[in-house]
C-alpha positions as CSV (number, residue, x, y, z in Angstrom):
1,X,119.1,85.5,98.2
2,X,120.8,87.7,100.9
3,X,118.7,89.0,103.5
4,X,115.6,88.6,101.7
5,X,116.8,89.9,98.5
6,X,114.5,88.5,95.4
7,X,116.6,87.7,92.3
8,X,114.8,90.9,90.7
9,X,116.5,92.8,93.1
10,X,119.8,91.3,92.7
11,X,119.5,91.6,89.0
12,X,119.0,95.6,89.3
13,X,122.3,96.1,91.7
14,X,124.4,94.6,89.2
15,X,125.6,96.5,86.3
16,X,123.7,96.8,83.5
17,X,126.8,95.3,81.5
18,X,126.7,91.9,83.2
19,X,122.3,92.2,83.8
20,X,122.3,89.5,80.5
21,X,124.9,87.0,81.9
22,X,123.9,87.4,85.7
23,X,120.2,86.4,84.6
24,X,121.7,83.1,82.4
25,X,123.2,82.5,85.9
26,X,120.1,82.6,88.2
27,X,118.4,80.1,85.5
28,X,121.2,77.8,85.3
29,X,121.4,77.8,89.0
30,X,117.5,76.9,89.0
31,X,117.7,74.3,86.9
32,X,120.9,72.8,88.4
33,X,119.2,73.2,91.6
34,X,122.1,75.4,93.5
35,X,120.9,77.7,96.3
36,X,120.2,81.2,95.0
37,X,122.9,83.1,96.5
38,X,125.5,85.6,95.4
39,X,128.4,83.2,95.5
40,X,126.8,80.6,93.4
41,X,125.3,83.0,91.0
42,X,128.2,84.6,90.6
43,X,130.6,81.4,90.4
44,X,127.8,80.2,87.7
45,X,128.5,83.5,85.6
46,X,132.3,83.3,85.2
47,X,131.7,79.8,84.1
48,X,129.2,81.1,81.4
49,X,131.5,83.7,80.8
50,X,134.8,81.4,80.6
51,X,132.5,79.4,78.1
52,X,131.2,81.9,75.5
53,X,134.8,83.4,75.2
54,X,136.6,79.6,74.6
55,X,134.5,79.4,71.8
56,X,134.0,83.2,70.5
């Protein structure tokens, strides 16, 4: 994270309206193995976001 920000932290500056999808992000970044930063997190959660509402 940015300047030594933990994903925790990152987590509580966003709003608590996107808190669910910004967390799907970190994991799916994890497990994807992208660096943990705000532009890949980010990037990760307008996918996820794109995704739920093509099939909602």
């Amino acid at each position: 994270m940015v300047s030594g920000q933990t994903a925790l932290q990152y987590l509580m500056s966003v709003s608590k309206k996107y808190r669910q999808i910004a967390t799907e992000a970190i994991f799916e970044c994890l497990r994807l193995g992208y660096p943990l930063n705000d532009m890949e997190i980010t990037g990760k959660a307008r996918e996820l976001l794109r995704k739920r509402n093509a099939l909602g």
